[in-house]
N, C-alpha and C positions, 0 to 999 in steps of 0.2 A: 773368360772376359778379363781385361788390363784392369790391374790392381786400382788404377788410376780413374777407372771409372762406377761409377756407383752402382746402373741399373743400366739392363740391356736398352730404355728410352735415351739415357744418355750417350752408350754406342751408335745406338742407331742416329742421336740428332751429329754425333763426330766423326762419322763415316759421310754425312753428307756435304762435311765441310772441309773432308780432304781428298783430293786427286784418287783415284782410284789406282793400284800398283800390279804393276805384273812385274816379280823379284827373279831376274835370272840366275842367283846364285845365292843357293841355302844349304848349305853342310850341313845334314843331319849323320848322327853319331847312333852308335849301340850303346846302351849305358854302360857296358864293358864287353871285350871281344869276344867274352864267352855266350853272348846272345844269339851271337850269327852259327854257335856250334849246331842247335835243332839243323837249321838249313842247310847241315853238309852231308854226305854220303859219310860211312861208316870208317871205309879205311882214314879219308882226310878229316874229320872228328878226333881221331885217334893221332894223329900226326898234330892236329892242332894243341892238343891237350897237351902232349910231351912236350912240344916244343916253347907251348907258351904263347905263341903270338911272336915272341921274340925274334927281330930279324924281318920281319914280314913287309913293312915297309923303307926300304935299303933308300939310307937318305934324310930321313926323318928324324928329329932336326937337321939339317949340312950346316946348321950353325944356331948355336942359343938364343933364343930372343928372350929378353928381359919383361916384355907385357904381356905377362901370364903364362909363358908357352905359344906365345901368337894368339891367343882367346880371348873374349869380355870376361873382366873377371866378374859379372854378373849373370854371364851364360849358363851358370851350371843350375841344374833344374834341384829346386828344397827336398827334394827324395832325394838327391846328391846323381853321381854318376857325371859321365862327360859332359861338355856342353852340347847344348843342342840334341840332348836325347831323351825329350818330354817332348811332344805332340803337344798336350794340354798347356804348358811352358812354353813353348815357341809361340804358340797361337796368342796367350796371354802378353809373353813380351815383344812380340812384333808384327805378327799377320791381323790380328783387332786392332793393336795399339795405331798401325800405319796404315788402314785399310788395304787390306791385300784382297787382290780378285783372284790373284792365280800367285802360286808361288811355286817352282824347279826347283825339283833336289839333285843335291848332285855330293854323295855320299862324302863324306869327308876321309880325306886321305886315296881314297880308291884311285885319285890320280897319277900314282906314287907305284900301283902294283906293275906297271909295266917297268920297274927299274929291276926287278928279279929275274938271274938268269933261272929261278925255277920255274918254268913256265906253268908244269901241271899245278902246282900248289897255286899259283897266282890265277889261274884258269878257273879253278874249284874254289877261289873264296871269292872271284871274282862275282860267279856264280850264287853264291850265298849270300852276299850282298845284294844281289838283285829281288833274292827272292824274299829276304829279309825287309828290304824297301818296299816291295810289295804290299808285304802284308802288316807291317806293322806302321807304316806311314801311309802311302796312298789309298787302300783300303778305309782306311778311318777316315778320310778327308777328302772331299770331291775336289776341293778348291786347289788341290796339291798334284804335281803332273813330276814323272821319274825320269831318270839318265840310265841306260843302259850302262853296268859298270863290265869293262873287257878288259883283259890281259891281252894285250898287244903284240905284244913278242911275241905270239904266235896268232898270229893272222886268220889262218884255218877257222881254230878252236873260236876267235874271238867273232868271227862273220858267225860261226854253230849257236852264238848266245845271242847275236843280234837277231837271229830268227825263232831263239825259244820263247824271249821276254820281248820282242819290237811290236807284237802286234797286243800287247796290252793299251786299253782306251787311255791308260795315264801317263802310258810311257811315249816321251817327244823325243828322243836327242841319246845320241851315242856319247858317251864320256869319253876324251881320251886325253893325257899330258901332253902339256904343246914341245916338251924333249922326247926324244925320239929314241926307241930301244935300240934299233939300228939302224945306221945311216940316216938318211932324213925322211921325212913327210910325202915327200916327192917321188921314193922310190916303189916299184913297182909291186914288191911284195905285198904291202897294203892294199891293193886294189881289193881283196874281197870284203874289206870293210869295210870301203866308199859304196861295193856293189851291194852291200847288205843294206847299208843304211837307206839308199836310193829305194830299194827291193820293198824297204817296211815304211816308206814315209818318215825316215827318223833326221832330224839336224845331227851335224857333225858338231859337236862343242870342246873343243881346244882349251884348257884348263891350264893357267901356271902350275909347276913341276918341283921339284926338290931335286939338284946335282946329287947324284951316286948311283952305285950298281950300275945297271947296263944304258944310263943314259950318260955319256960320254960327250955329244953337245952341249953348247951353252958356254959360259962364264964365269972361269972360277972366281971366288973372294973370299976375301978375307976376313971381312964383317958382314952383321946381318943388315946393316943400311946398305951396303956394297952392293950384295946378291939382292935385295930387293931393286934398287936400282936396275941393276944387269936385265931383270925379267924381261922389260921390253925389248931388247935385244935378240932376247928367245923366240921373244915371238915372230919378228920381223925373218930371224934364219927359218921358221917353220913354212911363214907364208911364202917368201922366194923360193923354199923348193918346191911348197906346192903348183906355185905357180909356173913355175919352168920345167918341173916334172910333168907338166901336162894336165893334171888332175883334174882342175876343173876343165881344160876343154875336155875331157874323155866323159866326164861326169854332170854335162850343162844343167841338172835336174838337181845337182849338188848344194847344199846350203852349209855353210859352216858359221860358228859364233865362236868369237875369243874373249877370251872374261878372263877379269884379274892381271892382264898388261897391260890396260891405260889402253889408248885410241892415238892420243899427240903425237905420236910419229909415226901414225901411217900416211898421210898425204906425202912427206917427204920418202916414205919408200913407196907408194905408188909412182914417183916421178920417176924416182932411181931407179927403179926397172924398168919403166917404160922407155928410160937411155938405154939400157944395155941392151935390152931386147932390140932396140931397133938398129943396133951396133952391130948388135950379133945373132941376130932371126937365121941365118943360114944356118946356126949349129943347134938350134929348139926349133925344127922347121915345123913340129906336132903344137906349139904354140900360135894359135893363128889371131888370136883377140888382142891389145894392149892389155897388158899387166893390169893398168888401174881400172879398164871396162869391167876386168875380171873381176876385183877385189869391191867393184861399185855394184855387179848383178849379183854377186853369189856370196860375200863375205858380211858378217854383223858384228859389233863389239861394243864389249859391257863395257859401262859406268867405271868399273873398277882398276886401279885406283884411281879417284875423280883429280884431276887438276885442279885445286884453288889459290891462283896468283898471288903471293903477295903482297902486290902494288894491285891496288881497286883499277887502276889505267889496264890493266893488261886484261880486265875481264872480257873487252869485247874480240880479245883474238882466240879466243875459245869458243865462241860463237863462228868465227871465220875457221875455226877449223874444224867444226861440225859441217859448214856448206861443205867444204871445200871433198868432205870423206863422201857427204850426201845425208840431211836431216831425218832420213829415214834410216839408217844402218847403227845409230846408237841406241841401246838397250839397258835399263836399269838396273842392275848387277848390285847386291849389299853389299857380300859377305860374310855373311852371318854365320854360327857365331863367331867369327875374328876380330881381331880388337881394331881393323881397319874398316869395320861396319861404316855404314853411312845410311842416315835416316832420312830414307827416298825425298820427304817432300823438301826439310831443310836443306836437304842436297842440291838441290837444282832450283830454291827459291830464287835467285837472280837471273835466270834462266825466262826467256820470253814464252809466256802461255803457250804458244803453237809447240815451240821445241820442247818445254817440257812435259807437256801430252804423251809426247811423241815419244819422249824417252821412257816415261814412267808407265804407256800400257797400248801404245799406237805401235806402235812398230814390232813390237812382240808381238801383237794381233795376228797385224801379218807376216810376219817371219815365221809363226808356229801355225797360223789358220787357223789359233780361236774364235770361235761364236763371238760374234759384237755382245749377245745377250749375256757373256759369262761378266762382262765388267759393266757394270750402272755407274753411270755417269752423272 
């Protein structure tokens, strides 16, 4: 229960006096690396222990940030350890405090493992994270639903994990970095992870990245304002090769979410494609829909990072470019624990009751096909 309230009657009368949340992006941590050791096999145990951890996510920092490491510096749970790696801690500092009906993890850092050209090592802790999420988060907590975490780089291995851990009740969604270990999103080698995901009912969720190791796309800079910037740009190269790679036509049952680059500039690349495509449809002849029908039936995207103008005049073009994506395709996204958190309800207070419904536990309903009965309104 939040510090901030007295007695479970006083949660209970503050839960009814705030929007109910469905948070599509909550980094939960090991309180240190050596927790995920039980959940490995003997030889990679051994290999972990020598090496330290050290090296394991190639990338991380690509550049210093000065607020905390990128964290709340109130994140860290009073038995100490990472942020976000107290269950009891997180529930107290944000799933009571913001009434949460459902909240997604999606393992912090785990975005990071497909920049390793070691596959097998990135495959096996990939693994150990899944199984670690399992039991030490979902397990304890109904209200909490998991990401499949996969080592990408190798396609094979990572479709073999989407069918060890996809059909658990808690697990919704494949994790993967929106850079790309080789080549792009679009290329064909990934197909068996679109066909696993399809195979177990799981969303595809596209995660901003950290430049190094084997992801070679993207945007170099030079500062960490720079490269935060750049993100949305990442995203934009991941969704044009999906989309002219075929993907989703080959995959019409395909759902994917993007979280952590902003939404503002996809109507201007749903347009931009829909020129080129219709410029040059003789050379993607396996594209048969418009870019933007595609990115309006089959694509979703968090909250994250939220735009707020600063001219109060500009607030209602942010509403125009929620129609413009489609009122149902935007998704509540925190952050947690990062120091770019956003507390759902003061997040979208200016935001008109219908959209913010919508954002904060309508539209995850149905992009994931939760029960109505899971969130009280």
């Amino acid at each position: 229960m939040s510090t901030q309230l007295k007695n479970s009657g006083e949660l209970t009368l503050k839960k009814k006096t705030l929007t109910p949340v469905i948070d599509c992006d909550i980094h939960p941590n090991p309180r240190s690396y050596n927790d995920l050791l039980p959940y490995m096999n003997d030889y990679w145990r051994d290999y972990m222990v020598d090496c330290k951890f050290v090296g394991i996510f190639p990338g991380v920092p690509p550049l210093t940030l000065v607020t905390n490491a990128g964290h709340r510096t109130d994140a860290i749970p009073p038995e100490g350890g990472m942020s976000c790696s107290s269950l009891p801690f997180f529930r107290e500092q944000v799933a009571d405090k913001y009434n949460y009906a459902i909240g997604i993890l999606n393992p912090d850092s785990t975005f990071n493992l497909a920049a390793s050209p070691q596959a097998e090592m990135a495959t096996n802790l990939a693994a150990a994270y899944n199984d670690w999420q399992i039991d030490k988060w979902l397990s304890k907590d109904p209200s909490l639903r998991g990401t499949v975490v996969v080592a990408s780089q190798d396609p094979i291995a990572a479709a073999r994990e989407i069918d060890r851990v996809g059909s658990h009740p808690q697990i919704v969604q494949v994790g993967l970095s929106i850079r790309c270990p080789y080549g792009g999103w679009g290329s064909k080698r990934y197909q068996p992870i679109w066909e696993a995901a399809v195979r177990n009912g799981l969303i595809v969720n596209f995660h901003v990245s950290s430049p190094g190791g084997l992801f070679k796309d993207g945007y170099e800079a030079n500062y960490g304002a720079e490269s935060q910037t750049n993100n949305g740009l990442t995203f934009q190269a991941a969704i044009s090769s999906i989309v002219f790679g075929g993907v989703l036509e080959k995959y019409q049952d395909l759902k994917m979410v993007f979280v952590e680059g902003g939404f503002g500039w996809v109507p201007n690349l749903m347009y931009t494609m829909d020129t080129h495509w219709r410029m040059l449809v003789r050379e993607v002849p396996w594209v048969k829909r418009p870019p933007s029908q595609q990115v309006r039936e089959q694509l979703w995207f968090g909250t994250q990072p939220l735009i707020e103008p600063e001219r109060p005049e500009d607030f209602k073009h942010m509403i125009q470019l929620i129609e413009m994506i489609g009122e149902d395709k935007i998704v509540f996204a925190s952050d947690y624990p990062h120091f770019t958190f956003d507390a759902p309800q003061a997040a979208l207070a200016k935001y008109p009751p219908h959209i913010r419904n919508k954002i904060l536990y309508e539209n995850a309903l149905e992009l994931f096909g939760f029960p109505k009965t899971l969130v009280n309104v």
